[in-house]
VOPAGU-2260 file (C-alpha; in pm, 1 decimal, decimal comma):
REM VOPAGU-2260
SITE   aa  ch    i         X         Y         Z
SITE  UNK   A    0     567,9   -1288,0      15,3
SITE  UNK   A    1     516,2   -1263,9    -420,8
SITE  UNK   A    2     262,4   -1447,8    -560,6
SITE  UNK   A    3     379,6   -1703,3    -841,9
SITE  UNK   A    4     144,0   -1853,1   -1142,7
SITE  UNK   A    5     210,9   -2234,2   -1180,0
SITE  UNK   A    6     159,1   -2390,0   -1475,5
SITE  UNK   A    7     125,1   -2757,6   -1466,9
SITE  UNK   A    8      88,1   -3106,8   -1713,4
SITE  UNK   A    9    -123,1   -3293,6   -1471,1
SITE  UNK   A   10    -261,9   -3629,9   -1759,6
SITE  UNK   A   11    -192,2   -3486,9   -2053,8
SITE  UNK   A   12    -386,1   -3145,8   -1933,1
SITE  UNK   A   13    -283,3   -2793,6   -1874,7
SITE  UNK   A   14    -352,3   -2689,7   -1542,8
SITE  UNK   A   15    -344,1   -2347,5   -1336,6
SITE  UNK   A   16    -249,1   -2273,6    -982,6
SITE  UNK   A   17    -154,0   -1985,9    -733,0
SITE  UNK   A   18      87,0   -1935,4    -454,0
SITE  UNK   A   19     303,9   -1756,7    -272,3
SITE  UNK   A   20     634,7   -1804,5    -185,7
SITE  UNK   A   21     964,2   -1592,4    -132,2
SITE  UNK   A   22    1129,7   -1626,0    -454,0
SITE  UNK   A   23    1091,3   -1847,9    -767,6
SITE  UNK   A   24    1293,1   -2082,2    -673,3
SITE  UNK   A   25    1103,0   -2148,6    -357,1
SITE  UNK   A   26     815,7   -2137,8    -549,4
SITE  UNK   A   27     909,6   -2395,8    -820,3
SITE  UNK   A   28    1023,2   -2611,9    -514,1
SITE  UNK   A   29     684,0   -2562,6    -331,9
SITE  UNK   A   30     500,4   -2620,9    -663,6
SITE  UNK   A   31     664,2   -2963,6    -686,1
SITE  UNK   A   32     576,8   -3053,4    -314,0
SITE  UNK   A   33     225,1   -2926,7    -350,2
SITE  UNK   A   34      83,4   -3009,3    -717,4
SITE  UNK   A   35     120,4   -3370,9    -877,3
SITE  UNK   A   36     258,7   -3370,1   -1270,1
SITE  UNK   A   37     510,5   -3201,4   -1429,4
SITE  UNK   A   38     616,8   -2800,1   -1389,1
SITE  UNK   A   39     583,6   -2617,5   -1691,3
SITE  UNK   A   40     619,0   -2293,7   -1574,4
SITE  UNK   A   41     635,1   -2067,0   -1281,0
SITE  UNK   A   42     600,6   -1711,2   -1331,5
SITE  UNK   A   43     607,6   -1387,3   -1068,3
SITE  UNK   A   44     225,7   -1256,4   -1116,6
SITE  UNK   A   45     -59,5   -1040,0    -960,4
SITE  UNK   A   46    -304,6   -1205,3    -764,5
SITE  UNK   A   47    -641,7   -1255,5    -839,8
SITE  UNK   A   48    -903,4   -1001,3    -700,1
SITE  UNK   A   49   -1031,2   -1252,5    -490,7
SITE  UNK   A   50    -684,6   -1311,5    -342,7
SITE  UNK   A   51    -637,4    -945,1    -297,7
SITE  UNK   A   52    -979,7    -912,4    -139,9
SITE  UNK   A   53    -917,3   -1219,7     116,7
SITE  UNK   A   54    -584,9   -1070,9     162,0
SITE  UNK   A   55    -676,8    -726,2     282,9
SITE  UNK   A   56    -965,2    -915,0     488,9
SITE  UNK   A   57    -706,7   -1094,3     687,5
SITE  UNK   A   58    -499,9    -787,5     749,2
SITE  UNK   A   59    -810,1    -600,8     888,8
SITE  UNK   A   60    -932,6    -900,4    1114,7
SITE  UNK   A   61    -554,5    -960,3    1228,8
SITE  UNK   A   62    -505,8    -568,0    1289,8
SITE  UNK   A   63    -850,9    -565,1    1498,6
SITE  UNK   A   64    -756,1    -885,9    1677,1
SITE  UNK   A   65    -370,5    -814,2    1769,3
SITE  UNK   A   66    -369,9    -606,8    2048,4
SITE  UNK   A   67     -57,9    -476,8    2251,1
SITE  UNK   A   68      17,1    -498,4    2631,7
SITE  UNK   A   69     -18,8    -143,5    2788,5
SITE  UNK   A   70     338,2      13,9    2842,0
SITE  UNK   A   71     294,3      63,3    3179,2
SITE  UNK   A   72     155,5    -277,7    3293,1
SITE  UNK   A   73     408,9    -451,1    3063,7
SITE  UNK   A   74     709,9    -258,6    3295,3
SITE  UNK   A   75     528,1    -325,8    3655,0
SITE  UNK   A   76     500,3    -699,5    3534,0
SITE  UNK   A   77     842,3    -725,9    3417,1
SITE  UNK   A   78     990,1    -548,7    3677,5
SITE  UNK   A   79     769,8    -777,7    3889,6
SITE  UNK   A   80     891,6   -1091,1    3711,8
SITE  UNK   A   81    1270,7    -977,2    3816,6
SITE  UNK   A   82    1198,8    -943,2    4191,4
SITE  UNK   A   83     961,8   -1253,3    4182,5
SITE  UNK   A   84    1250,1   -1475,4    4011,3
SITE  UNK   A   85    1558,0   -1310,0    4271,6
SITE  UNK   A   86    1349,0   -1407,3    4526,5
SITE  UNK   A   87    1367,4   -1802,5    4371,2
SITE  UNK   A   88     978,7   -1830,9    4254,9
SITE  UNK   A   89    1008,8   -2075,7    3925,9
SITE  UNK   A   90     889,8   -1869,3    3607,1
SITE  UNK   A   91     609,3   -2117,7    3566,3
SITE  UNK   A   92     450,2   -1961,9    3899,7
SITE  UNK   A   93     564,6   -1614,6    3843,3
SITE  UNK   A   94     385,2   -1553,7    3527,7
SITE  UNK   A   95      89,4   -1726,2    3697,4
SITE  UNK   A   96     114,4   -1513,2    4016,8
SITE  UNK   A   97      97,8   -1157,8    3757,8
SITE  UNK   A   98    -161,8   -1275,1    3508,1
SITE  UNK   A   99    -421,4   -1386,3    3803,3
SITE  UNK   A  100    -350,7   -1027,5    3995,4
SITE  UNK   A  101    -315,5    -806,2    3678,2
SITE  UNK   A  102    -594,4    -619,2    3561,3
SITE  UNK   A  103    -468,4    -575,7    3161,9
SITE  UNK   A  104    -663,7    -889,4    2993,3
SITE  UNK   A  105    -418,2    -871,2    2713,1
SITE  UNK   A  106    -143,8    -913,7    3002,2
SITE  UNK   A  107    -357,9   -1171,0    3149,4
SITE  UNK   A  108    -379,1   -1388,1    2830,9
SITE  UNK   A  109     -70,3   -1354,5    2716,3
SITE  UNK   A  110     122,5   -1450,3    3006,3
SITE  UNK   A  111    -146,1   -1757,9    3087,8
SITE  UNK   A  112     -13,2   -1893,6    2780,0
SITE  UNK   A  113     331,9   -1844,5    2816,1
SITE  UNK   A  114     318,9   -2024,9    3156,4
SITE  UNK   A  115     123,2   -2325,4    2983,6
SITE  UNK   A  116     412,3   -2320,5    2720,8
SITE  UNK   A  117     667,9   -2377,6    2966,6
SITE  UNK   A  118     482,7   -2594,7    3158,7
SITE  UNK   A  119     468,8   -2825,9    2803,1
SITE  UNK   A  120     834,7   -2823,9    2777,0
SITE  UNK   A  121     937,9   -2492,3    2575,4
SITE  UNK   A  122    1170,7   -2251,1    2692,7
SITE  UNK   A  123    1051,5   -1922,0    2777,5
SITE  UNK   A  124    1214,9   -1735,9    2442,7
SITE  UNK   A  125    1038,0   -1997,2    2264,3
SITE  UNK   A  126     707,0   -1933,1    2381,6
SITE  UNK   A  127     771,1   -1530,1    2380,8
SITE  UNK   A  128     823,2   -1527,5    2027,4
SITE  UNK   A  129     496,5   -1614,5    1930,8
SITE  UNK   A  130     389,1   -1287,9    2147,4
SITE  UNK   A  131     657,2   -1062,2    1982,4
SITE  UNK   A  132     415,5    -787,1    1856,7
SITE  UNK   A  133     289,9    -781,8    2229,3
SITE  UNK   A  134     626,3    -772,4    2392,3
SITE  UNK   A  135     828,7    -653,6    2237,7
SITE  UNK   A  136    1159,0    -727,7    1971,5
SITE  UNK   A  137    1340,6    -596,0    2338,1
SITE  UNK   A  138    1188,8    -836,3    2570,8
SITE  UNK   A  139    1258,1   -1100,6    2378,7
SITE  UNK   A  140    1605,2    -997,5    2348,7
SITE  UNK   A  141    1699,0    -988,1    2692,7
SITE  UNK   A  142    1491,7   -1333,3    2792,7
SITE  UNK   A  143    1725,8   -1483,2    2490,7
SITE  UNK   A  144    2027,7   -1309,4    2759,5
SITE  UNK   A  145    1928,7   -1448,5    3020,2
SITE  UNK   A  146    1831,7   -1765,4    2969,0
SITE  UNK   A  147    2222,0   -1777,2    2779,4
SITE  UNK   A  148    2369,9   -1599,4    3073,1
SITE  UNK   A  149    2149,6   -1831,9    3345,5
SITE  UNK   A  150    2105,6   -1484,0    3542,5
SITE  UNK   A  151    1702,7   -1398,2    3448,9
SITE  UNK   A  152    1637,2   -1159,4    3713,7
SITE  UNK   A  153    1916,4    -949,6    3625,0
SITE  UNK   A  154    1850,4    -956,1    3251,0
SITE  UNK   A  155    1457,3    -886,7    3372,0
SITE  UNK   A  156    1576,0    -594,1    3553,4
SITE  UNK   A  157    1792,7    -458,6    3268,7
SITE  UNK   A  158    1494,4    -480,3    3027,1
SITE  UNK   A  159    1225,3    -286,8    3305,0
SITE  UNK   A  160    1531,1     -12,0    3334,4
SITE  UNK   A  161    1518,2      15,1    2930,0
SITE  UNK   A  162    1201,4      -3,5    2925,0
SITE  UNK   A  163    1138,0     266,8    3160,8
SITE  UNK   A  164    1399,0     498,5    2994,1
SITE  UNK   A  165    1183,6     470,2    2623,0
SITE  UNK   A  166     838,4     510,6    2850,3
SITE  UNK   A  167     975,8     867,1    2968,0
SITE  UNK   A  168    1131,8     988,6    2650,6
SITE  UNK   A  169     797,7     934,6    2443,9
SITE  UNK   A  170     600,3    1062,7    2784,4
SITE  UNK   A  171     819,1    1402,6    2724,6
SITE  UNK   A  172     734,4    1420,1    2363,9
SITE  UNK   A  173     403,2    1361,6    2438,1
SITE  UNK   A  174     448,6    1675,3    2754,2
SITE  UNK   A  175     594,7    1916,3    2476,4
SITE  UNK   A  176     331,4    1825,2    2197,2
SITE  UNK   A  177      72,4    1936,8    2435,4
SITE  UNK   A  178      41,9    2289,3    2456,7
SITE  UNK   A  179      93,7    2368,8    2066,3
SITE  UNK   A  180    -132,4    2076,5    2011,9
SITE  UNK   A  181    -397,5    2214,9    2219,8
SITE  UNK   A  182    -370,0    2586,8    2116,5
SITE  UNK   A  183    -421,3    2445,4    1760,3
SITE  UNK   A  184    -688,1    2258,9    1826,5
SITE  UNK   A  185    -862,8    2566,7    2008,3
SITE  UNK   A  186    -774,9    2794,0    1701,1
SITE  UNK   A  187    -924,0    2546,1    1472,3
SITE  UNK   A  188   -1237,3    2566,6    1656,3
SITE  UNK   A  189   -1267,8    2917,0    1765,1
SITE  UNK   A  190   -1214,0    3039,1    1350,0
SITE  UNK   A  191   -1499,6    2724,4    1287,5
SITE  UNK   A  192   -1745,7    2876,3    1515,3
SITE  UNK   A  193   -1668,6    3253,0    1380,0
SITE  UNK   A  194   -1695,5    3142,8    1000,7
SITE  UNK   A  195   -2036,5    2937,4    1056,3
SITE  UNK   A  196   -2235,3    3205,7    1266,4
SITE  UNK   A  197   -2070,9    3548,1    1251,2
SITE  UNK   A  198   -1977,6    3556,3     893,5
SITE  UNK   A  199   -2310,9    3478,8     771,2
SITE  UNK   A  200   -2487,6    3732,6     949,3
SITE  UNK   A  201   -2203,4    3961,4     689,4
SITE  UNK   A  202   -2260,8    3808,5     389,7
SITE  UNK   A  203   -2637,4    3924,5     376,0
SITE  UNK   A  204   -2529,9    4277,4     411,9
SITE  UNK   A  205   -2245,2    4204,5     139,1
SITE  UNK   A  206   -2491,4    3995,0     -77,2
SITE  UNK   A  207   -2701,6    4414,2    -102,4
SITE  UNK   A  208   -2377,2    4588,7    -189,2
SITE  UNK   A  209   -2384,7    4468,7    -512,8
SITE  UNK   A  210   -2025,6    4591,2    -538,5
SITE  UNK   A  211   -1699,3    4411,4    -614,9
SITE  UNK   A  212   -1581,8    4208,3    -276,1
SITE  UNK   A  213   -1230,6    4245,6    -227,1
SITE  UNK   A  214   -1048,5    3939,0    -209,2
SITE  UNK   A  215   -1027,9    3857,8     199,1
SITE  UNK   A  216   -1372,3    3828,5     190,3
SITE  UNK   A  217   -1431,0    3620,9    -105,7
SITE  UNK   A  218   -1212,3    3409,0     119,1
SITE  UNK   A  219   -1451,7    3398,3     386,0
SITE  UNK   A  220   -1722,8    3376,2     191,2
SITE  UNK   A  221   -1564,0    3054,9      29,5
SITE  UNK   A  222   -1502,7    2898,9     364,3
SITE  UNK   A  223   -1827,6    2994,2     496,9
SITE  UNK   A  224   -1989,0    2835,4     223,5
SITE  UNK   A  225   -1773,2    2507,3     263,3
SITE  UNK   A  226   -1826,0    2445,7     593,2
SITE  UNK   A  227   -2218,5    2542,6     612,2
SITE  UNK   A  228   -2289,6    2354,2     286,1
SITE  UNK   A  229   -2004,3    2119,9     266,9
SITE  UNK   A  230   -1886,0    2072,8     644,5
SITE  UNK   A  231   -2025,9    1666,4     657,6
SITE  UNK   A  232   -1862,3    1602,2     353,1
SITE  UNK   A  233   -1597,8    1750,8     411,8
SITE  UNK   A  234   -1503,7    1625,4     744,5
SITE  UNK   A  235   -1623,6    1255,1     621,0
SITE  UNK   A  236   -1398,9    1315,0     356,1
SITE  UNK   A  237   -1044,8    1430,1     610,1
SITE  UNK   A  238   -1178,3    1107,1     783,5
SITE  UNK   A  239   -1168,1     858,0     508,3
SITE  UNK   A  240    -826,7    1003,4     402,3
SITE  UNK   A  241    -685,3     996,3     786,2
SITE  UNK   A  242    -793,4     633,2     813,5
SITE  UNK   A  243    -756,2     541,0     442,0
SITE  UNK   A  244    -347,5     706,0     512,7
SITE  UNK   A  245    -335,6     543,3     766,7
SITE  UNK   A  246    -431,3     215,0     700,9
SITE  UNK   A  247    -173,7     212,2     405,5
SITE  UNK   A  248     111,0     361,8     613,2
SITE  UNK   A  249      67,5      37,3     894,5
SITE  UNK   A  250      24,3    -226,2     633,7
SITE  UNK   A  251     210,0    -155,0     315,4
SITE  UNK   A  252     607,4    -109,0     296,7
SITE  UNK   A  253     672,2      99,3      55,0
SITE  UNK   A  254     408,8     361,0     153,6
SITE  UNK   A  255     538,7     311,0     525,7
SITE  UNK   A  256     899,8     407,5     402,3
SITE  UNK   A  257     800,2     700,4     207,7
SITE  UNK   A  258     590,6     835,2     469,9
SITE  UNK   A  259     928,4     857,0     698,1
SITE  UNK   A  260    1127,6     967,1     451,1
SITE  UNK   A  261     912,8    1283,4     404,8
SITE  UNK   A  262     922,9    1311,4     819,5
SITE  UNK   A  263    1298,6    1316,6     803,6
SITE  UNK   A  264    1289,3    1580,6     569,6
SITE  UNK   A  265    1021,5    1826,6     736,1
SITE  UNK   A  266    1131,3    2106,9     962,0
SITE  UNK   A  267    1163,3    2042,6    1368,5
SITE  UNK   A  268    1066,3    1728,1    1331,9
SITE  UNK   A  269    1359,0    1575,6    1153,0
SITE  UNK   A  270    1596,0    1642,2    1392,8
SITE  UNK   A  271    1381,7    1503,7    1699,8
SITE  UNK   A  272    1313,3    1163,6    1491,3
SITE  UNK   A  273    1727,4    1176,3    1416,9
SITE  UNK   A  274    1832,5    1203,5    1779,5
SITE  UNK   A  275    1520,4    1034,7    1966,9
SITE  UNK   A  276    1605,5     716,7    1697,4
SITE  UNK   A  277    2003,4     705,2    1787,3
SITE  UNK   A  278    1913,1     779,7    2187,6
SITE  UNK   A  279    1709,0     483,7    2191,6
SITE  UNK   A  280    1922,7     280,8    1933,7
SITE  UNK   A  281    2276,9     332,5    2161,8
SITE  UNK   A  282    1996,1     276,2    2440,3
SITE  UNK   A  283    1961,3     -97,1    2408,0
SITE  UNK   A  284    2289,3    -129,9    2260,4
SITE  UNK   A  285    2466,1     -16,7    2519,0
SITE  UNK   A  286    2305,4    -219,4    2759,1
SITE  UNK   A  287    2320,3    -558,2    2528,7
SITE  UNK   A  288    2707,5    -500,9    2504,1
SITE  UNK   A  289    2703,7    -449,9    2866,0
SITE  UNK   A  290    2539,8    -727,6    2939,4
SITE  UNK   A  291    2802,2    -958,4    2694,8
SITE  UNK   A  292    2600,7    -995,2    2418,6
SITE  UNK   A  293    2790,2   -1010,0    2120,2
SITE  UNK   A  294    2806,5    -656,7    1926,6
SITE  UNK   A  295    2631,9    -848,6    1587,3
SITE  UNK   A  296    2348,9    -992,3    1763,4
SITE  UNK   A  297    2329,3    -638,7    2004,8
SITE  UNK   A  298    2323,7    -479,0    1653,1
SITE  UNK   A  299    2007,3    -700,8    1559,6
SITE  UNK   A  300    1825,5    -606,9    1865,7
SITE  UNK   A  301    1910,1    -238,2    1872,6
SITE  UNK   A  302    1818,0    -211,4    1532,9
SITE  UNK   A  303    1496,5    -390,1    1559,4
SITE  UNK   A  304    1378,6    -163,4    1797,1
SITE  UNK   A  305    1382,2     133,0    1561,2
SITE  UNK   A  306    1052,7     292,5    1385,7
SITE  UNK   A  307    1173,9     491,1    1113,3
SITE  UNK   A  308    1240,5     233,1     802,6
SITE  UNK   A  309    1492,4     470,2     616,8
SITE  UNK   A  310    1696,9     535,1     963,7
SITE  UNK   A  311    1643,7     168,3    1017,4
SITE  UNK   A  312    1794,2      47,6     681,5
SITE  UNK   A  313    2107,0     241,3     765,8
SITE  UNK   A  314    2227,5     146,8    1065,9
SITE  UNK   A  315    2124,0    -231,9     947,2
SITE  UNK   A  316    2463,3    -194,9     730,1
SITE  UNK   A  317    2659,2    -156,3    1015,4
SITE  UNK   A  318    2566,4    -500,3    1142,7
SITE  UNK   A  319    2648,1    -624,8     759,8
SITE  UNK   A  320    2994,6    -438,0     783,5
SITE  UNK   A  321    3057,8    -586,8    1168,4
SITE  UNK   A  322    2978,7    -957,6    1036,7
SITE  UNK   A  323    3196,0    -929,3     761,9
SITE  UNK   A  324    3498,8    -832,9     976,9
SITE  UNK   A  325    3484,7    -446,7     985,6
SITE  UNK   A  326    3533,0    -224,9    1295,1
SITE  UNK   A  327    3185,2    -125,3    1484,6
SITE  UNK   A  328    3331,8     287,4    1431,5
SITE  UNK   A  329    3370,6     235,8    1062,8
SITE  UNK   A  330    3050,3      87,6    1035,4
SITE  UNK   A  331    2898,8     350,6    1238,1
SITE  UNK   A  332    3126,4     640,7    1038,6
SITE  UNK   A  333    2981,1     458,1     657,9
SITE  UNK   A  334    2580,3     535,1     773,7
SITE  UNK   A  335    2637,4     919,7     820,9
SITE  UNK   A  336    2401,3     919,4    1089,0
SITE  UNK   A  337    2654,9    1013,3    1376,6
SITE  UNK   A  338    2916,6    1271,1    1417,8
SITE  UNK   A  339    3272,9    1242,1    1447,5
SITE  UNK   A  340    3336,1    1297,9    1773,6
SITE  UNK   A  341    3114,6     983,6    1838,3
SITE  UNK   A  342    3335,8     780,5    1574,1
SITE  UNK   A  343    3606,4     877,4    1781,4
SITE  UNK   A  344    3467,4     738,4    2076,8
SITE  UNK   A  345    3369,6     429,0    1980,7
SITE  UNK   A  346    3718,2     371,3    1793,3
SITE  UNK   A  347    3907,2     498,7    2183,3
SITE  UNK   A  348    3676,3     227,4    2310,7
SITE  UNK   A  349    3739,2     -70,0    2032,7
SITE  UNK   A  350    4151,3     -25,7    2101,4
SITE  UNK   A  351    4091,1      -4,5    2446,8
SITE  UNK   A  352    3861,5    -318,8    2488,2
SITE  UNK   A  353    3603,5     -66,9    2691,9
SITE  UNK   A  354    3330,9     -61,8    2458,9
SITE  UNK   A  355    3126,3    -111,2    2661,1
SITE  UNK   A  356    3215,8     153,7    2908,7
SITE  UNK   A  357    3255,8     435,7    2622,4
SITE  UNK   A  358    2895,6     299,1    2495,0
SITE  UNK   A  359    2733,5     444,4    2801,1
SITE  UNK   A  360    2881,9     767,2    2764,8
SITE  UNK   A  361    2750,7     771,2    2385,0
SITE  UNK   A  362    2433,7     649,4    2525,6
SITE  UNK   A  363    2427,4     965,7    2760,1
SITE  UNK   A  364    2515,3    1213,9    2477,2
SITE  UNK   A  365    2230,8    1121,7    2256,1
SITE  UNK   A  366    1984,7    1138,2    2577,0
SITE  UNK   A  367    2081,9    1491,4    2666,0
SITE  UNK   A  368    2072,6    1627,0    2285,4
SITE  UNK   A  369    1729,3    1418,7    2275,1
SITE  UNK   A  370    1660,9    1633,5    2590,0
SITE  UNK   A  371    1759,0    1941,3    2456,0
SITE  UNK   A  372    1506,5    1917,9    2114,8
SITE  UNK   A  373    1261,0    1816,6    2344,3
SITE  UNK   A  374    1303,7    2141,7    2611,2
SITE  UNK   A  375    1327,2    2382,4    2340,8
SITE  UNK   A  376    1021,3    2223,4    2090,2
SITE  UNK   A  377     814,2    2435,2    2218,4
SITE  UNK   A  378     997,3    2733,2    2137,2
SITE  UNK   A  379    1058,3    2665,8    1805,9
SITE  UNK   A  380     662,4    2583,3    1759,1
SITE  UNK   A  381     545,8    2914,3    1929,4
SITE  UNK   A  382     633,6    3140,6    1632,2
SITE  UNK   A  383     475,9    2934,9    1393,3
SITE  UNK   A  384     195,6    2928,7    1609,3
SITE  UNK   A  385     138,4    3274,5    1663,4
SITE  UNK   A  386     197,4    3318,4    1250,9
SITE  UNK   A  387    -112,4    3122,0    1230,5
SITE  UNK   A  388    -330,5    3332,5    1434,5
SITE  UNK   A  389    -194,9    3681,8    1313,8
SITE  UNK   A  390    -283,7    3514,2     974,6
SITE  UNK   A  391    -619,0    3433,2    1058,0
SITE  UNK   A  392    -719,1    3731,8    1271,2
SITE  UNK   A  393    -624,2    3997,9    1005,4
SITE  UNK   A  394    -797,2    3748,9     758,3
SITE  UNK   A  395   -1147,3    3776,5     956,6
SITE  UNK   A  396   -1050,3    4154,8    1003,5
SITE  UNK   A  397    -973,0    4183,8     654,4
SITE  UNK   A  398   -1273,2    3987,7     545,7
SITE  UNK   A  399   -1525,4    4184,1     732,7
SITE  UNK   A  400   -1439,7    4555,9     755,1
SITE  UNK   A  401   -1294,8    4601,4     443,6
SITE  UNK   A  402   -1668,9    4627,2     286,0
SITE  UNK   A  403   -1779,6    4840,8     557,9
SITE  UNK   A  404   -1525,9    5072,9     498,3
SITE  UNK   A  405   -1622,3    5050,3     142,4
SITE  UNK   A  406   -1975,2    5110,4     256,3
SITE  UNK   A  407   -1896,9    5399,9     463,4
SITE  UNK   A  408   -1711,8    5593,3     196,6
SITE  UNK   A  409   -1995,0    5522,0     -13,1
SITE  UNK   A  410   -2241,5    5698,7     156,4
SITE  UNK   A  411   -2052,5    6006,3     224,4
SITE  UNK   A  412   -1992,4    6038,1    -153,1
C-alpha cells in the first residue's frame, strides 16, 4: 500500500490529510468517501515519522503474534481430517475431535475457530483463508478442490501426500547441512579458544623481541586483540546485523528480492534453490492437474507455494501467457528455467491430452536431480571445508613459530 497526501477545501479552509491506498485513483476515490469538501489535490508522498514508527510497531507485534502450525502436527491432523471425513464424521466434529486431542495450541486455536466458522454458516475455504499464513497457500488450495469436486477426503489425502513429500525434501537438506554445519561451528570455536588463551601467553614473549613481526602474526595479534578487547562488541554487533538483516529480509520486498537474487547467484547453492524450487513447483502442479483443476488456477497455487521472489516472478508469466491463450510448454520454454527435454514433454503431453500423466514424470525428474544435489552437497562442501582449516592451521603455525625461529637464529648469531 503508498501513502497519498490529500489536500482538501473543507469551508473555505485548506486542510491536510493522510492515507493509504493502492493507487491514486483509489486514493482520490477513498479521499472523497472519507473527507467532506472538495479534493484539491492528491499526491503520492512519504509518511510521517509517526506513521513510519506505528507502522514498523505493527509489523513487530503482528510478526511476534502470528505464529505457524508445526509441520508435523499440521500433516498428522490433515491426514487425520481425511480418514475422519471417509469414515462420514461432518467437518464441524472432525476439526473439533483434533483440536481437543492435539497438543500444538496454535493447532488447537486455529482449528476451534474454523469449526465455529462453519458452524456460523461459512464454508470451510472461507474460514481457512483467514488462517492462510498458518496453513498454508496449499491447504487452502486443495479444500477450494474439494469442496468444488464434493470429494474432501480425497483432496485431504492428496494435500497430507504433498505435504509429506516437501516435509522430507527440506528434512534432507536439513540431513546434508549437518555435518559441514557442525564441523564449522567446531572450527569456529576451537581457533576462538586458541586465539584468546594460547596466543596471549606468545605475544608477551613477542612484545620483548622488539623486532619486526612478520605478517602471520600481526594477524594473530590483531585477532587476539579483537576478540579479548572487542569480543562483546563485536559479537553484539554480528547480532544486531543478523537480526537487523533479518528483520529487513522478512518484512521489506525489495530487500527480500535482492537477498535471493544474490542466493541464485552464489556457488552450490544456486543450483539446489533452482531444482528444490521446480521439484516442489511441478510438485503441486502435478497433483492440481491431476486432480482437474484447471492448469491457470494450478499455476496460481503452484506458484504461490514458491520462496524465492525472482524464481517466483518467472514462472508467474507462464500463468499470464496460459490465460492469454498460449500453450503451458511455451510458457514454460519463455521463463528459461527448464530444459528442453522438459519442453518437449510437456508439448508430447498437451497434443496428447495426457498432461497430466507426462506431469508426473516431470514431477519425478526434478525429485531425483533435487536428490542428486542433495547426495552429493556434501562433497562439494568438504573441500572448501578442509581449505578453511589448512588456512587456519598454517595461519596459527605461521603466527607462532615464525618468531621463534627468528629467535633461535638470533641467539646463535
Amino acid at each position: 500500500m503508498k501513502y497519498f497526501s490529500v489536500t482538501v477545501l473543507n469551508r473555505g479552509k485548506r486542510e491536510s490529510h493522510g492515507l493509504h491506498a493502492q493507487d491514486r485513483k483509489e486514493a482520490h476515490f477513498l479521499a472523497k468517501a472519507k473527507f467532506s469538501g472538495i479534493i484539491l489535490k492528491v499526491i503520492e508522498s512519504s509518511p510521517p515519522l509517526e506513521e513510519q514508527l506505528k507502522a514498523f510497531k505493527e509489523n513487530i507485534t503482528k510478526n511476534f503474534k502470528k505464529k505457524k502450525i508445526k509441520q508435523d502436527s499440521l500433516i498428522a491432523s490433515i491426514r487425520q481430517m481425511a480418514v475422519m471425513t471417509n469414515a462420514g464424521i461432518s467437518i464441524h466434529d472432525t476439526l473439533h475431535e483434533i483440536a481437543d486431542s492435539t497438543s500444538d495450541k496454535r493447532l488447537e486455536e486455529v482449528f476451534d475457530k474454523i469449526a465455529e466458522d462453519i458452524n456460523s454458516g461459512l464454508s470451510m475455504s472461507q474460514s481457512v483463508e483467514n488462517f492462510r499464513y498458518e496453513m498454508g497457500n496449499l491447504t487452502l488450495a486443495m479444500i477450494q478442490l474439494g469442496e468444488k469436486t464434493g470429494n474432501m477426503a480425497e483432496a485431504l489425502y492428496d494435500l497430507a501426500n504433498m505435504l509429506e513429500e516437501i516435509r522430507r525434501n527440506f528434512i534432507k537438506f536439513k540431513k546434508a547441512m549437518a555435518y559441514p554445519r557442525n564441523v564449522m561451528i567446531a572450527m569456529a570455536v576451537a581457533f576462538t579458544i586458541l586465539i584468546s588463551y594460547v596466543v596471549p601467553e606468545f605475544k608477551k614473549i613477542f612484545e620483548q623481541l622488539h623486532a619486526e613481526l612478520p605478517l602471520p602474526t600481526r594477524i594473530l595479534l590483531m585477532l587476539e586483540t579483537a576478540i579479548n578487547e572487542y569480543g562483546a562488541y563485536v559479537l553484539g554487533t554480528i547480532i544486531i546485523i543478523f537480526f537487523t538483516a533479518r528483520f529487513a529480509i522478512n518484512h521489506y520486498y525489495h530487500i527480500r528480492y535482492k537477498f535471493h537474487q544474490l542466493l541464485l547467484r552464489t556457488m552450490l547453492v544456486k543450483k539446489l534453490i533452482h531444482y528444490a524450487t521446480l521439484n516442489r513447483f511441478m510438485l503441486v502442479f502435478s497433483a492440481l492437474v491431476h486432480a482437474g483443476i484447471p492448469i491457470a488456477d494450478s499455476l496460481e497455487a503452484s506458484i504461490d507455494m514458491i520462496d524465492n521472489l525472482p524464481l517466483k516472478e518467472k514462472l508467474q508469466t507462464v500463468r499470464g501467457a496460459v490465460e492469454k491463450g498460449n500453450s503451458l510448454n511455451q510458457g514454460l520454454k519463455d521463463t528459461g528455467l527448464f530444459e528442453n527435454m522438459i519442453i518437449q514433454m510437456v508439448s508430447a503431453g498437451e497434443s496428447s491430452g495426457q498432461l497430466d500423466a507426462m506431469m508426473e514424470k516431470v514431477t519425478e525428474y526434478y525429485k531425483m536431480k533435487f536428490d542428486a544435489i542433495i547426495d552429493s552437497l556434501s562433497e562439494a562442501i568438504e573441500p572448501i571445508i578442509l581449505f578453511f582449516i589448512a588456512a587456519m592451521v598454517l595461519l596459527m603455525a605461521l603466527g607462532i613459530f615464525l618468531p621463534m625461529w627468528d629467535m633461535g637464529k638470533a641467539v646463535k648469531g
